[in-house]
C-alpha positions as CSV (number, residue, x, y, z in Angstrom):
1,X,-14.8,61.1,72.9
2,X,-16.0,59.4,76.6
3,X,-15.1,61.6,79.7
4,X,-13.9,59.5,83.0
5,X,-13.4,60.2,86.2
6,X,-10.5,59.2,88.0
7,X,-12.3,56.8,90.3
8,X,-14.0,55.1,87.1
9,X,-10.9,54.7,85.8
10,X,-9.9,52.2,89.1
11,X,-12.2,49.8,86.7
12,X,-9.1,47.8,84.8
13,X,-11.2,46.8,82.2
14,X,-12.6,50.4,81.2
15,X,-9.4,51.3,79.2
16,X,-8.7,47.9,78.1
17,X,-12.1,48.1,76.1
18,X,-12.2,51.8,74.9
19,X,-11.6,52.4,71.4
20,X,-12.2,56.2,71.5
21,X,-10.1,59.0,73.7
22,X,-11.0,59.5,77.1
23,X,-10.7,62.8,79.0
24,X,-9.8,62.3,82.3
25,X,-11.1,64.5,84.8
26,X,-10.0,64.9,88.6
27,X,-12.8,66.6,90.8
28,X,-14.4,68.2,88.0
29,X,-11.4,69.6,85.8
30,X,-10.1,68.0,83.0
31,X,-6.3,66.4,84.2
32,X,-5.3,63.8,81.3
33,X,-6.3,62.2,78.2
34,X,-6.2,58.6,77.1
35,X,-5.7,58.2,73.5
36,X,-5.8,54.3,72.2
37,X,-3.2,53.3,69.9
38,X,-4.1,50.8,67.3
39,X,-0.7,50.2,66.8
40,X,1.9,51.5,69.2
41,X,4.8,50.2,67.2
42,X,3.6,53.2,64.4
43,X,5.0,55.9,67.1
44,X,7.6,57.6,65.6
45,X,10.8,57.2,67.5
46,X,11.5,61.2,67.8
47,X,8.2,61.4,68.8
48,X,8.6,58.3,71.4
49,X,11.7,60.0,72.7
50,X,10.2,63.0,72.9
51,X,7.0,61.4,75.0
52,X,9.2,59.6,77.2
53,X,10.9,62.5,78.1
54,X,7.6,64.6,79.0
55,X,7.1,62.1,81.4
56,X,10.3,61.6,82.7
57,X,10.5,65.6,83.7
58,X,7.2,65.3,85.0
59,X,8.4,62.5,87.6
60,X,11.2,64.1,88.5
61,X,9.0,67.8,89.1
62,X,6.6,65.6,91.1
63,X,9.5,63.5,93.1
64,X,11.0,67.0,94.0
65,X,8.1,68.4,94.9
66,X,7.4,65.5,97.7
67,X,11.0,65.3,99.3
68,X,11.9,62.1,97.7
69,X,15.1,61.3,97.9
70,X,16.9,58.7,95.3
71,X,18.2,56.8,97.6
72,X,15.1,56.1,99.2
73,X,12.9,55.6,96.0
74,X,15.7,52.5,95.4
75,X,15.1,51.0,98.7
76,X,11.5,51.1,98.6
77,X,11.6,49.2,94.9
78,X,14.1,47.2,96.1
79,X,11.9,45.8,99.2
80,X,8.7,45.9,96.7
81,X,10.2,43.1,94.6
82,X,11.6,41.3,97.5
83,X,7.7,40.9,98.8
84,X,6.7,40.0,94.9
85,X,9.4,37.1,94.6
C-alpha cells in the first residue's frame, strides 16, 4: 500500500498508474483512501447504492457547512458550461 499526499496527488497520472491502494494523507493525517478497481462493473449494486449515498451525505454536510445555497450552486454550473461550450 503507497501513501500520498494531497499535493502529489495534483499529478493526474499518479492514480491512473497505481495498481495498489493509496492512503491519502492531508498535512500529516491520514484523510482518504484510493482503492483501484480492476473491474468497477463487479460493484455490487447495494453496495454501489450504498457508496453513492456516503458521498452524497457527505456533499450535502460539506455544502451546509459553507452557506451554499441551491440556487446558487445551479447558477455557478450553469455559467461553468456556458464558458466550456
Amino acid at each position: 500500500m503507497g501513501i500520498a499526499g494531497m499535493r502529489k496527488l495534483e499529478v493526474p497520472t499518479l492514480l491512473e498508474e497505481e495498481e495498489e491502494p493509496i492512503l491519502i494523507t492531508r498535512q500529516g493525517k491520514i484523510s482518504g483512501l484510493y482503492l483501484p478497481l480492476e473491474n468497477p462493473d463487479q460493484i455490487p449494486e447495494d453496495l454501489r447504492r450504498d457508496l453513492i449515498s456516503a458521498v452524497g451525505r457527505h456533499l450535502v454536510g460539506a455544502l451546509e457547512a459553507k452557506g451554499a445555497q441551491e440556487e446558487e450552486i445551479l447558477e455557478d454550473f450553469d455559467a461553468f458550461r456556458r464558458r466550456r461550450r
